[in-house]
C-alpha positions in Angstrom: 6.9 -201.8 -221.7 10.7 -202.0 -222.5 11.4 -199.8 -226.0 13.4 -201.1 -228.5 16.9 -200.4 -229.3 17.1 -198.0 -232.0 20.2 -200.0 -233.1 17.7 -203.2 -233.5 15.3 -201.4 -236.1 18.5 -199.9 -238.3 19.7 -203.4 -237.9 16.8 -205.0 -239.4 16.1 -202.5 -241.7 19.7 -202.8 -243.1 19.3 -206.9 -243.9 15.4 -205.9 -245.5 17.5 -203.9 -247.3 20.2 -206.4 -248.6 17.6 -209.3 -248.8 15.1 -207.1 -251.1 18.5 -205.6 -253.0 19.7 -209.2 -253.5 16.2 -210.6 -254.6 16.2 -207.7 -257.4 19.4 -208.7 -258.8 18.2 -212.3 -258.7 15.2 -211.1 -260.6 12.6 -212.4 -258.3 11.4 -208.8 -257.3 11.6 -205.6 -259.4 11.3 -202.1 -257.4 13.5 -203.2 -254.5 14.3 -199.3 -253.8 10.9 -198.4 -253.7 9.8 -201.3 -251.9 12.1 -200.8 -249.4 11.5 -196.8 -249.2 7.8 -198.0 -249.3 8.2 -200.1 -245.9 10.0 -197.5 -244.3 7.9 -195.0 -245.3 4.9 -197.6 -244.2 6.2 -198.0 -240.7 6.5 -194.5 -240.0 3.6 -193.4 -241.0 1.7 -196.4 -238.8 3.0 -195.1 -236.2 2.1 -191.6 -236.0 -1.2 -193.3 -236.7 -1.3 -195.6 -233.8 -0.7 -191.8 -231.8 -3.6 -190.1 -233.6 -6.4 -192.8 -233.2 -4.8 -193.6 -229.4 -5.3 -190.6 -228.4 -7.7 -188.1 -230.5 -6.1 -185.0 -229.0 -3.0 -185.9 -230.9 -4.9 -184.9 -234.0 -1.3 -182.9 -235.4 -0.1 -186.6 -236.1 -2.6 -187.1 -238.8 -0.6 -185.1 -240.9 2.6 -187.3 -241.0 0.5 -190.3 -240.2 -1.2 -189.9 -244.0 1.5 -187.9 -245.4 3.6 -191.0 -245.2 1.4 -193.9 -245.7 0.6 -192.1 -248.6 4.5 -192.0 -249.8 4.7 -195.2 -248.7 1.8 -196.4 -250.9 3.4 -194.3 -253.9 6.8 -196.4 -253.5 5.6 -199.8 -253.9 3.5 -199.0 -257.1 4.4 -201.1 -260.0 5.9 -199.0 -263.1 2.4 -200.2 -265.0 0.8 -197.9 -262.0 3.0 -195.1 -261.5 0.1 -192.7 -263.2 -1.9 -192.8 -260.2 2.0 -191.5 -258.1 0.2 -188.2 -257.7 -3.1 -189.6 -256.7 -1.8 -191.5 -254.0 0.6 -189.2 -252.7 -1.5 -185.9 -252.9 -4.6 -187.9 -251.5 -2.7 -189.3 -249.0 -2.0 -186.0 -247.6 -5.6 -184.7 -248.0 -6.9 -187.6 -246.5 -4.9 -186.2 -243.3 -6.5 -183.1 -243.3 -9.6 -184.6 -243.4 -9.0 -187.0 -240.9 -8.2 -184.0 -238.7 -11.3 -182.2 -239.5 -13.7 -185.3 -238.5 -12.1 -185.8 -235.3 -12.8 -182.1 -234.4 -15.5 -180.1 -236.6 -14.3 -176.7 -235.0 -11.2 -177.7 -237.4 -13.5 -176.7 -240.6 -10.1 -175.1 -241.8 -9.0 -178.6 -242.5 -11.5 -179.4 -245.5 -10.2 -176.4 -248.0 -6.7 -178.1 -247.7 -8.2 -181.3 -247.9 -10.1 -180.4 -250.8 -7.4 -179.1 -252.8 -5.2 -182.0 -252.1 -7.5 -184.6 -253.2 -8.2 -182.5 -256.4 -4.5 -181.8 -257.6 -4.4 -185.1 -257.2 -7.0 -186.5 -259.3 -5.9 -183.8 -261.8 -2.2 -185.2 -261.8 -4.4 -188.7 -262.5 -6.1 -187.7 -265.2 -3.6 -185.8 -266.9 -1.4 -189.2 -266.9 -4.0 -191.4 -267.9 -5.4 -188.5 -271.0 -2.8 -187.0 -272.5 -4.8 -183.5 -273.9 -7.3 -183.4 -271.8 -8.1 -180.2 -270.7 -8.5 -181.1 -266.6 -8.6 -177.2 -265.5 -12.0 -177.5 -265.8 -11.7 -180.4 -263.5 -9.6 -178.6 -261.5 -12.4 -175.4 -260.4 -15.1 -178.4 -260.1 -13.3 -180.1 -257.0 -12.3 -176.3 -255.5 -16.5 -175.4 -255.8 -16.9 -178.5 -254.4 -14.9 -178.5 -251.8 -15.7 -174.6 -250.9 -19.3 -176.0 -251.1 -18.7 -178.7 -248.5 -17.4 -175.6 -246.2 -21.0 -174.7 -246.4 -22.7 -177.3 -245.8 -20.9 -179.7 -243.3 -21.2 -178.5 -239.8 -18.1 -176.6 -238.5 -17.8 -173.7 -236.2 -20.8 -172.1 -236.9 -22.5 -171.3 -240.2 -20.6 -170.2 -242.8 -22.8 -169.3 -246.0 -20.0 -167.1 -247.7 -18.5 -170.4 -248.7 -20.8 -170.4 -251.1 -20.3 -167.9 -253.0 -16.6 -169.1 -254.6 -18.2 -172.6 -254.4 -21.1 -171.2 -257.3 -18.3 -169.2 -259.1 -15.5 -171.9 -259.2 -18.2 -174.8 -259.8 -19.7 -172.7 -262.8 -15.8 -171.8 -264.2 -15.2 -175.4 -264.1 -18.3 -176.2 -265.9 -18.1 -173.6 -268.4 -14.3 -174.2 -268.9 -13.1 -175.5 -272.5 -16.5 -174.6 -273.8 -17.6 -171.9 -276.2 -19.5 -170.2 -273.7 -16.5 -169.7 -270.9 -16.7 -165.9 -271.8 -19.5 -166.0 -269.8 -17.8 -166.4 -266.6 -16.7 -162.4 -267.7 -20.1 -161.5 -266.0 -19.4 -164.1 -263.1 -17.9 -161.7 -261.0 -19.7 -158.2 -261.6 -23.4 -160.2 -260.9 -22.0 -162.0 -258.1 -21.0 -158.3 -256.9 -24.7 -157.1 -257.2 -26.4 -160.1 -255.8 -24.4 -160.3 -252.3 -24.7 -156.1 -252.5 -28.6 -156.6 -252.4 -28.5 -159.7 -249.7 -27.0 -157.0 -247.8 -28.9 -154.6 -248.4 -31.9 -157.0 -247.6 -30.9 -158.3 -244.8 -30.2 -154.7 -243.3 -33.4 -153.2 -244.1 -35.0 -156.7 -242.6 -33.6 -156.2 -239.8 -34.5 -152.7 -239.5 
C-alpha cells in the first residue's frame, strides 16, 4: 500500500483550517480553534488506535490512542459543556489504562492509574457543575473503589492486600464532611491490629 505524502495531510489540514477559520468569522460555526485542534487531535489518536486493536501486542498505543481522542473530544465541546473538559480529558486517559489492562490481566498495574484518572475526573465534574460541594469525600470513594477492584478482578495472582486501603479510603470517603470523620483517627491503629492478628493466624495455622 502506497503511504501518503506527509505534504498531502499538512496540505489539507491547512485549507480545514482556513475553511473552519473563515466559517467562524462568517458566524456559521463558533469554536473553529477547538474544532480544528479537535480533528487533529481526533485523527491522531484513531490512529494509534487502529495499532492497538490491529495488533494487541501493541498495547503501549492505548495510551496516546485515548489520551488523544480524549483531547480531541474536550476540543469540540461547546462553551455550554466545557464543565465536563476534565471529565473527558482525565477519562480519556484512564480509559487507556484500562484498555491496556483488559487486553492483558498480568497488567493489573493498569487499573490503580485507571482508577485515579476516571475519579479526578469526575471530581473536576462535580466541582464545576456544584460549586461548594465538598467532593474529597468523593474523591477516597473512587480510590477504595478502585483499590477494591485490584482485589477482586483477576490479575497476576491474588492480591488481598488491596483491600485493605480499599476499606480505609472507602470508609474516609464515607465518613468525610460528616460529624463523625474523627473516627477515621482509629482507622489506622485497628487496621494495624487486625492485619497483625491475620498474621498471626495465619502463622500459627500453618504451624
Amino acid at each position: 500500500m502506497k503511504r501518503i505524502d506527509k505534504r498531502i495531510i499538512i496540505g489539507a489540514l491547512l485549507i480545514l483550517g482556513g475553511i473552519l477559520g473563515l466559517l467562524d468569522q462568517m458566524g456559521v460555526i463558533r469554536n473553529a480553534s477547538g474544532i480544528f485542534w479537535g480533528l487533529v487531535f481526533g485523527v491522531g489518536g484513531a490512529a494509534f488506535l487502529y495499532l492497538f486493536i490491529n495488533d494487541r501486542s501493541n498495547w503501549w498505543a492505548a495510551f496516546p490512542a485515548f489520551t488523544l481522542l480524549g483531547l480531541g473530544a474536550s476540543s469540540v465541546l461547546p462553551p455550554s459543556l466545557e464543565q465536563w473538559d476534565g471529565l473527558v480529558f482525565l477519562g480519556g486517559i484512564g480509559l487507556g489504562f484500562w484498555a491496556v489492562y483488559f487486553t492483558g490481566r498480568e497488567r493489573w498495574w493498569a487499573i490503580i492509574p485507571g482508577g485515579v484518572l476516571v475519579t479526578l475526573g469526575v471530581v473536576s465534574a462535580l466541582d464545576e457543575m456544584f460549586t461548594g460541594l465538598e467532593t474529597g469525600g468523593v474523591f477516597f470513594v473512587g480510590l477504595g473503589v478502585t483499590f477494591l477492584l485490584v482485589a477482586v478482578l483477576p490479575g497476576y495472582g491474588r492480591m488481598p492486600w488491596a483491600y485493605i486501603p480499599g476499606v480505609i479510603l472507602l470508609v474516609m470517603g464515607m465518613l468525610l464532611g460528616t460529624p463523625y470523620f474523627g473516627l477515621t483517627e482509629y482507622v489506622w491503629p485497628v487496621t494495624m491490629i487486625i492485619g497483625g492478628l491475620a498474621l498471626l493466624w495465619f502463622y500459627f495455622k500453618r504451624q
